[in-house]
N, C-alpha and C positions, 0 to 999 in steps of 0.2 A: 732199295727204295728210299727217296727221300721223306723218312719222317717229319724231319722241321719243317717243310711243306706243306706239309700235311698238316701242323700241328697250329700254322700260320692261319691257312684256308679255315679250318675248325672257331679258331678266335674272329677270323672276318665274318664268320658264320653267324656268331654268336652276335657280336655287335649289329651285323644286317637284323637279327631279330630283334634285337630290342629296339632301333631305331625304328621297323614296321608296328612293333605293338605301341612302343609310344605314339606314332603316326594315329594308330586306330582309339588309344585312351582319348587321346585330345579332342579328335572331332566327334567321338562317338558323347565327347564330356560336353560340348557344345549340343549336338545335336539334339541331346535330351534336356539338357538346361532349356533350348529354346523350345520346344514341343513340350515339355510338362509346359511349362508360362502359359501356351495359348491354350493350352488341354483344360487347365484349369479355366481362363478366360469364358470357354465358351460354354462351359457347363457354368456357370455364374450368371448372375439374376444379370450381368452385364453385356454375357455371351452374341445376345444377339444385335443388338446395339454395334459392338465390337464387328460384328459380321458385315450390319450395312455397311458401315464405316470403312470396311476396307480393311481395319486392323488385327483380322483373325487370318492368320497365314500359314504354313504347312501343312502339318499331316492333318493335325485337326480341323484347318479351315478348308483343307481341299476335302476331307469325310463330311463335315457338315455341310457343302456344298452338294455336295453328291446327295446324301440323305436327302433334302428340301426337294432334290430330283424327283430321288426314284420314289418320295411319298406322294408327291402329283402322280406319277405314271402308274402306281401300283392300280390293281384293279380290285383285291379282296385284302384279307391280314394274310395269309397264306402265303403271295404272291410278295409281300413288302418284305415277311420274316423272311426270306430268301437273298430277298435283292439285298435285306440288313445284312444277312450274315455273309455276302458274298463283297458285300464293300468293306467289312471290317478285314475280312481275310485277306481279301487286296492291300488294306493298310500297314498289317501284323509284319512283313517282309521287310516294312522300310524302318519297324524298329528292329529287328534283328540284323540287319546288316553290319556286317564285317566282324558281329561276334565268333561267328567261327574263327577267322583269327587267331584271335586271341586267346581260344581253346586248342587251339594246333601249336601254338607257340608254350601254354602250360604243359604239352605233351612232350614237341619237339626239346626246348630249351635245358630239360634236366640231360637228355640224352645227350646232343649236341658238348654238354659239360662234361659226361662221361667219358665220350671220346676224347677229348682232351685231355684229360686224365692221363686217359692209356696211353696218348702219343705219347704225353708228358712222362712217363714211365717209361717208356721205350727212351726219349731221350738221353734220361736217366742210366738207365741200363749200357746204352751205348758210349756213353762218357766213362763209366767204370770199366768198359770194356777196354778202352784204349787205353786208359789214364790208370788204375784201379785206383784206390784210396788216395793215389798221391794228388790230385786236383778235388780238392773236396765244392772248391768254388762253383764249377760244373755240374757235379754230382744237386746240391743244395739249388741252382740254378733251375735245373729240371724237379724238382718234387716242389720248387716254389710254386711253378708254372701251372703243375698239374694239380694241386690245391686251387691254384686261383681259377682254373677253370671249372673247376668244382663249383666254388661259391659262385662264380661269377654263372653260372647256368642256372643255378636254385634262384639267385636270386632276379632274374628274371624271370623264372616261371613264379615264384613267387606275389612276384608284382602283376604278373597277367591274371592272375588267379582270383587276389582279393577285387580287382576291378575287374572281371569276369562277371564274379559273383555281385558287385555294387550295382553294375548295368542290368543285370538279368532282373535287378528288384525291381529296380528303373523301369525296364518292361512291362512287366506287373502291374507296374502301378498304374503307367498311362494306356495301356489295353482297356484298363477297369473304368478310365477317364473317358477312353473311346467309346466304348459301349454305352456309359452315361450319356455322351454327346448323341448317340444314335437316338437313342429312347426321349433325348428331349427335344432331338431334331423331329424330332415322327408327332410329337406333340403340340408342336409350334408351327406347323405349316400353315401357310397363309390360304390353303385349296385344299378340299378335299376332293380326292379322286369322283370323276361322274360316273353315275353308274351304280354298279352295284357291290365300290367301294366306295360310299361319300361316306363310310364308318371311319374309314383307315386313318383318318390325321385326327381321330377320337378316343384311338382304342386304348394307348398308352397312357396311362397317367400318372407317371412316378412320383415321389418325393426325394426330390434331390438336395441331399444337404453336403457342402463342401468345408472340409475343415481348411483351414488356413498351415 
């Protein structure tokens, strides 16, 4: 069996991952950069302004669009708490995307190193088989290799890891911004539902204070 093959595939392995989680840090660094911005926007005494305007865009401006919806159509509070919690839950998905990722690449990339390792050892082992001591260059050659794919695995899952965990705050934070936006959407509708919901664009009335 050709090990060095093997040992090649293992390191193009390793490089394909880390060029997919950088691919997913970058946009995923973007995507929340630009969705906190308008998240905060639209929960701000400026929010709706912003809205006419045209200037409230993604996740947040396409849920407070929705919201101003389903608070005209709702019929009771019963009927809106529903429709709330069924457009936030629609939203939640488009901030989790492609975290998994970068949770398979914290799993995969220490392993993927390990193998490396072993081939790197097999190398090894195979150079002193032929050569024994007398080519030391060989021998140090292969325990180079299988060190660097050591590091070189940790240190991609490493880097998956701390921006894993940076995004998943990220998360957090703007779910917490959505739900705000919901509660001041239901507040600010220009209609209250006919019927025997004209309470519904009454019933909420938070106090929303945003720190900077």
């Amino acid at each position: 069996m050709n090990y060095t093959l093997l040992h090649d595939f293992t390191f193009f392995a390793m490089y394909g991952t880390a060029a997919l989680g950088a691919y997913a840090i970058v946009e995923r660094m973007i995507f929340y950069h630009f969705t906190m911005r308008h998240s905060r926007l639209a929960v701000s005494s400026a929010g709706d302004a912003a809205h006419a305007n045209g200037a409230l865009r993604g996740v947040a401006g396409d849920l407070h669009d929705a919201m101003l919806r389903e608070t005209r159509m709702a019929r009771n509070r019963e009927e809106l708490a529903d429709r709330s919690e069924a457009i936030y839950l629609a939203a939640r998905p488009l901030l989790l995307r492609r975290l998994w990722l970068l949770d398979t690449i914290v799993t995969a990339a220490p392993l993927l190193g390990l193998l490396g390792t072993i081939l790197g050892i097999i190398d090894t082992f195979g150079a002193l088989a032929q050569s024994g001591i007398s080519d030391p260059a060989a021998v140090s050659r292969g325990i180079g290799t299988a060190l660097f794919a050591t590091a070189l695995g940790i240190a991609i899952a490493l880097a998956g890891l701390v921006f894993n965990n940076l995004f998943q705050d990220k998360v957090e934070e703007i779910s917490n911004l959505l739900k705000v936006i919901i509660l001041k959407s239901t507040t600010t509708a220009t209609h209250a539902p006919a019927g025997a919901g004209r309470e519904v664009a009454h019933m909420v009335k938070p106090s929303i204070v945003i720190s900077a």
